[in-house]
N, C-alpha and C positions, 0 to 999 in steps of 0.2 A: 334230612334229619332221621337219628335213627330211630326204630321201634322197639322201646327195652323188652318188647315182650316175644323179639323175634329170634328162637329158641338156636338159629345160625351166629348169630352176632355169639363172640368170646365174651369170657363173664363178666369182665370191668367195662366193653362199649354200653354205650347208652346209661350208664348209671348217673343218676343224677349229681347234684351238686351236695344237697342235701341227703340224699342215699350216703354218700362220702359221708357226712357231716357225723351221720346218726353212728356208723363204724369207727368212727375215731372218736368220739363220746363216747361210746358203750368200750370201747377197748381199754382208754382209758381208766376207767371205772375199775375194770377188769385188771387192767395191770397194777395199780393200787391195793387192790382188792388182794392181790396173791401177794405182793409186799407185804402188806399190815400180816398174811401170815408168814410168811418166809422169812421175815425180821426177827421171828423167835427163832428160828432153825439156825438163822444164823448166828444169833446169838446166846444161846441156850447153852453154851460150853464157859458162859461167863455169867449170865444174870443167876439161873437159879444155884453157882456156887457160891455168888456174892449173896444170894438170899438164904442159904443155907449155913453161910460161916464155914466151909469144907471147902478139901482140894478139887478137881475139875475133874478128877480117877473116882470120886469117891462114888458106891455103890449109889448111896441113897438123891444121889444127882439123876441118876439114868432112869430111878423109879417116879421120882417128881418132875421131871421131865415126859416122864409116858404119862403121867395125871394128867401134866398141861397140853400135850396131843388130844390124851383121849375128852378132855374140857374143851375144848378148842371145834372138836369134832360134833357132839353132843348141841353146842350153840350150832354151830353150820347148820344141824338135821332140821333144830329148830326154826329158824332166820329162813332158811329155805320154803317150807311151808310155810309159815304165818306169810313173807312179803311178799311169796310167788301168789299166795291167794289175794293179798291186798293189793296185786299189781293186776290180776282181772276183776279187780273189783272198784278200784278208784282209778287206776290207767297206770301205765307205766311210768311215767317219765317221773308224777310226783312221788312214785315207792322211789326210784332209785335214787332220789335225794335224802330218803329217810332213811335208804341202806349206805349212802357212803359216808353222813353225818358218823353213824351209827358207829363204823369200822372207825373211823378216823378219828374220835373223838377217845373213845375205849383204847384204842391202842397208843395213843400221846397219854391216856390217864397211865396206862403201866410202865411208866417211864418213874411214876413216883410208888409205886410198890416197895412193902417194905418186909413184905414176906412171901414165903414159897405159896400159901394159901392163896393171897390174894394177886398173886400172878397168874395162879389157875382160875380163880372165878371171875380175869379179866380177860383170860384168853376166851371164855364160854361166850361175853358178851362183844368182843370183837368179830368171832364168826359168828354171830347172828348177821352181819350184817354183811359179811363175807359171802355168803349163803345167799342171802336174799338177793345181793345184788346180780350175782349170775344168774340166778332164774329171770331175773328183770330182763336184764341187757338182752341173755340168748334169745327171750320171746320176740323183743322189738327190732334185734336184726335180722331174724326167720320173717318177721311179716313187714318191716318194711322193703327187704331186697324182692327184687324181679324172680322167678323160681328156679331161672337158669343159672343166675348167680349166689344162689342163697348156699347150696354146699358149700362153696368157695369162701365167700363172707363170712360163713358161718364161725370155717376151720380158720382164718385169720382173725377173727374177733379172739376165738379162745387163745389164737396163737399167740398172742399179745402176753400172752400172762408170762411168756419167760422175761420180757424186759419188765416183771414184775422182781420175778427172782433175779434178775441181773443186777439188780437195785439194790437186793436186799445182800446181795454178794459183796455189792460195793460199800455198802453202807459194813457189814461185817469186816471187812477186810481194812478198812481206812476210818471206819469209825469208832465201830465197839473192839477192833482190834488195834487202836492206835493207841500209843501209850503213854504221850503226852494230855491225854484224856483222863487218866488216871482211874482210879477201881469203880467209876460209874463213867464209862465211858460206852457201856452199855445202855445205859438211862437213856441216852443221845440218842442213840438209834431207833430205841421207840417214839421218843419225841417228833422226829420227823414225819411219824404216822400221821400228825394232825394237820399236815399240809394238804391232801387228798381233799378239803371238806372247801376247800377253791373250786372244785369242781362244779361244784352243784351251782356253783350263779350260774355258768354255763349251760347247764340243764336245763335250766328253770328257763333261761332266756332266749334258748336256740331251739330246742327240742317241744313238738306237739305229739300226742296220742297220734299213733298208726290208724288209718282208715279202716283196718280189722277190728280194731279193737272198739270202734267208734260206732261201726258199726254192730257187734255184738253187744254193746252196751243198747241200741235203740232197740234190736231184736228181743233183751230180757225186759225191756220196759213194757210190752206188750206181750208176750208169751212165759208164763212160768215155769216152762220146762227148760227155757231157756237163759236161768241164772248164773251167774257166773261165779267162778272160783268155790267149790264145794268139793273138798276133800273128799268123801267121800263117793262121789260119782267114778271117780278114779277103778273102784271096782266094782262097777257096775259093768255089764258089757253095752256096749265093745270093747271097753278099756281095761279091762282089768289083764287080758292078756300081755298089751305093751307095757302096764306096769309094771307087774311081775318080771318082766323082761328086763324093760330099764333100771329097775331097782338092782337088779342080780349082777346086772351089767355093770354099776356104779358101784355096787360094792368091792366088786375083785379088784375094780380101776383105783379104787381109793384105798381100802386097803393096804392094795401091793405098794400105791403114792407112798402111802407115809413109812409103809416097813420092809420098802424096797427100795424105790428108787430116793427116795432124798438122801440113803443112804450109801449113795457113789458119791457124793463129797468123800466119802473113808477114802477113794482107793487113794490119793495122792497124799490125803491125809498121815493115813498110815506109814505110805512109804516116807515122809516126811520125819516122822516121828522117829521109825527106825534111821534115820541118816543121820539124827541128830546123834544117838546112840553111839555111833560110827564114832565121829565126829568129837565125841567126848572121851574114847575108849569105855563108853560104859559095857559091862557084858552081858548078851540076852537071857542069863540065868539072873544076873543082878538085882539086890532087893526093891521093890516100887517108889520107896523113896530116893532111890539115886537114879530111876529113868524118869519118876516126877520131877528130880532138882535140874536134869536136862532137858526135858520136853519146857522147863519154864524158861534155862537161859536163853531155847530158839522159838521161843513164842511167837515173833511175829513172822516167822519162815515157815513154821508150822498153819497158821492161821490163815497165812496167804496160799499157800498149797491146799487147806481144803477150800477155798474160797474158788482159786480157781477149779480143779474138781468140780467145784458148784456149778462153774462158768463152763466146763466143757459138757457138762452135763444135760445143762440146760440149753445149749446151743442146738445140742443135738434133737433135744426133746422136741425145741423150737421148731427145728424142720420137719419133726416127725405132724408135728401140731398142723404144721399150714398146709402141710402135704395131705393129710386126709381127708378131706373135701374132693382135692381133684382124683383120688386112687378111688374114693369109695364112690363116684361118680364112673369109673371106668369099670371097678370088681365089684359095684356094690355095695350099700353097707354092711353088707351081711359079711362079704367077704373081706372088705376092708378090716371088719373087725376081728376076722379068724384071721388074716394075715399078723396085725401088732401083738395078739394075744399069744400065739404061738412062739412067734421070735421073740416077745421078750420072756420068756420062758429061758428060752435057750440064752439070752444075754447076760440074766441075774446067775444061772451056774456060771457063765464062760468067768464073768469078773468076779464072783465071790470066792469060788470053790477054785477055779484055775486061775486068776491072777494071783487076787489079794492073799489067798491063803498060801499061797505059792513065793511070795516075795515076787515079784514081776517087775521088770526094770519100770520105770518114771514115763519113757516112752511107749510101751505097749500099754499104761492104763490110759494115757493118754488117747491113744487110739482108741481104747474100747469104750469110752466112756461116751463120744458122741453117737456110736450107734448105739448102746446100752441106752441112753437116754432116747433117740428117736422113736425105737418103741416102746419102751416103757412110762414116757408120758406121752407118747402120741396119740394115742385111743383115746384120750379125752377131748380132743376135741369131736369125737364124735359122738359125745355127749349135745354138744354145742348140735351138731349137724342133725343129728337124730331124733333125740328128745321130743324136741319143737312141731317136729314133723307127726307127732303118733296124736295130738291130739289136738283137737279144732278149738279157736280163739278164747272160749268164753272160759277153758281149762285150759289155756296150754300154758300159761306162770304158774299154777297149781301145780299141773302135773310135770313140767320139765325140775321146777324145781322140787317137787316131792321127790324124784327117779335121781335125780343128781344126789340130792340131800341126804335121803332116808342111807344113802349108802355109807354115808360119815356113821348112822348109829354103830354097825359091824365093825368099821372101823375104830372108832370108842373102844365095843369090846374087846376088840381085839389087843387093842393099846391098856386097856385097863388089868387086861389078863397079865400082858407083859410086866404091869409093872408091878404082881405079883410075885415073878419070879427074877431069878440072875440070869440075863441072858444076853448075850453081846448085838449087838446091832447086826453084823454081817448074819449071825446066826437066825435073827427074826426074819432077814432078806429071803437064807435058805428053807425057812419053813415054809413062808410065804408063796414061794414059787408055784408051787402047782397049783394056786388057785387061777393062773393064766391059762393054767388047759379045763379047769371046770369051765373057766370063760368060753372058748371054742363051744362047749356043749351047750353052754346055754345060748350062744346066737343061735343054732339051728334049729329053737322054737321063735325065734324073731322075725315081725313081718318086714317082709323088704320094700322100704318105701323112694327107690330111686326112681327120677322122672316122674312122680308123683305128686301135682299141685298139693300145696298148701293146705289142710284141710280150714274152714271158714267158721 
């Protein structure tokens, strides 16, 4: 029989059955969890024009669309800390039924939205729950896996979230882009959000509080220094260094998410658009209303081209995701993190500035798009991996999900700025970029926690 705790055995021997159980619960969650948001991305080139009474070009889409980002994000920061604290304070298993209620419920209501407003003040309450349940899940599969395999688990828990976005591709491309659906055929697509809230019987009836957690709870029963979930211990020391860290770190990551990477659906997009152009004889000087009257008659050629984009995108990210556990277990987190940070640096010019702006054949963005996406969503999972690791039981839903969380406020702003001005999507990717090389600087104030039990 083996011994999970014997640091030779590879990371999947000796895992239990339930170890198993607790990583496909939590991922599932996870994978939901990024649907309920990816369902707007993917469909936000039709709901908010159907809520605004305007064409899909029109300026004032692309600014209520950065409202519903930067609303979307704002809930996450919040949802994050409230449930990461009430998950060290009443146990996990019962928050992540109050976070996936939460997401699943809100996002089947924005299916009956009947304005640009209150599409934005439903995205604020869907990521509350969005938020919260990542801090949950990442805590319980950091302290339920063995420690040899907890990078591993970690980086596949988060990995999961692209067959979230794979979902919401599919769901864009044969739902809200199917046209026997007719002009709420969008409504469908968030409707589907409130199937996730099946999960929670599952929860409720498979899953117990971790033995960390079990035990941190009897330890505050009798020691007051030993309470759990209090924001504000966070900057207290020892901590206050990994948060500073984590948070800086979740910012760039998040960020560059929304105003970089989800924006490689363009590349195929774009080229898509122009072939319709072709195709019509329309001419690249021609007025907007005759590349609007073509970009409508190829609409579903169009819709399916950035869908896929989505899909090679996400593919790549996907590897990039499950891949970081075993790289940062060999380089290190520290290094692992200066490795994704650097290269996607170098991937958002290769495809913004040298493809897309370039006209680039259908095959080379093809190409770039799955290494563009492996690091550029890749580093988040070592959020998953890392976070968990900087602070001990009685804070770690607190503080994994304040470090993850707090990094959506920047993001807001950043989204909110945008949607003060005219500025094109690839254009925000290019601004964006070097905030991947502030990243590199701020890991080398980061403590390196590889081969490093659990703190308790």
């Amino acid at each position: 029989m083996t011994d999970p705790t014997d640091k030779t055995l590879c990371w999947y021997e000796g895992i239990t059955r339930y170890q198993w159980l607790v990583l496909v619960i939590a991922s599932l969650g996870w994978v939901f969890d990024v649907f309920e948001g990816q369902v707007f991305v993917a469909s936000m080139r039709d709901a908010m024009p159907a809520l605004l009474g305007v064409a899909a070009d029109d300026p004032s889409v692309t600014n209520w669309n950065d409202w519903a980002f930067g609303s979307f994000l704002l809930g996450g920061a919040l949802g994050g800390v409230v449930f990461g604290m009430m998950s060290d304070r009443v146990g996990r298993s019962r928050t992540m039924i109050v976070t996936i209620l939460f997401y699943s419920l809100f996002t089947c209501a924005t299916a009956f939205a009947q304005a640009p407003g209150q599409m934005v003040a439903l995205r604020f309450l869907v990521a509350m729950g969005v938020g919260g349940e990542w801090a949950v899940a990442s805590s319980m599969v950091a302290e339920v896996m063995p420690q040899r395999s907890r990078p591993v688990m970690s980086s596949i828990f988060h990995g999961s979230s692209v067959f979230g976005t794979l979902l919401a591709a599919a769901t864009g491309a044969y739902v809200v882009g199917n046209p026997a659906l007719g002009e709420a055929a969008w409504r469908w697509g968030f409707a589907i959000g409130a199937l996730p809230a099946l999960l929670t019987v599952w929860v409720r009836w498979k899953l117990r509080e971790p033995d960390q957690w079990v035990r941190a709870r009897e330890r505050a029963c009798t020691d007051e220094s030993q309470q759990a979930g209090h924001v504000v211990e966070l900057f207290y020391r020892p901590h206050v260094r990994n948060t500073l860290v984590g948070v800086a770190l979740s910012s760039i990551g998040l960020v560059t998410f929304w105003g970089a990477h989800i924006y490689g659906k363009n590349a195929l997009l774009r080229h898509a658009q122009q072939q319709a152009l072709v195709d019509d004889n329309v001419p690249a000087d021609a007025p907007q209303s005759a590349k609007t009257k073509a970009w409508a008659a190829h609409a579903t050629q169009i819709k399916r081209a950035e869908m896929l984009s989505m899909v090679l995108n996400t593919v790549g990210g996907g590897l990039g995701l499950v891949l970081f556990g075993t790289i940062s277990n060999r380089m290190g987190r520290k290094g692992a993190f200066v490795l994704y940070h650097a290269v996607a640096f170098v991937m958002v010019l290769v495809l913004f500035e040298g493809l897309i702006a370039r006209g680039a054949s259908a095959i080379w963005l093809a190409v770039a798009l799955p290494v563009f996406g492996f690091f550029t969503l890749g580093m988040h999972a070592g959020y998953a991996v890392y976070f968990p690791e900087l602070y001990p039981t009685r804070l770690r839903g607190t503080g994994a999900g304040f470090c993850f969380n707090m990094g959506r406020i920047a993001t807001a702003v950043a989204f909110f700025s945008f949607g003060m001005v005219t500025i094109t999507q690839e254009q925000k990717a290019i601004v964006l970029a070097p905030l991947y090389l502030v990243g590199v600087v701020v890991v080398l104030f980061a403590q390196e926690t590889r081969n490093q039990a659990l703190p308790d």
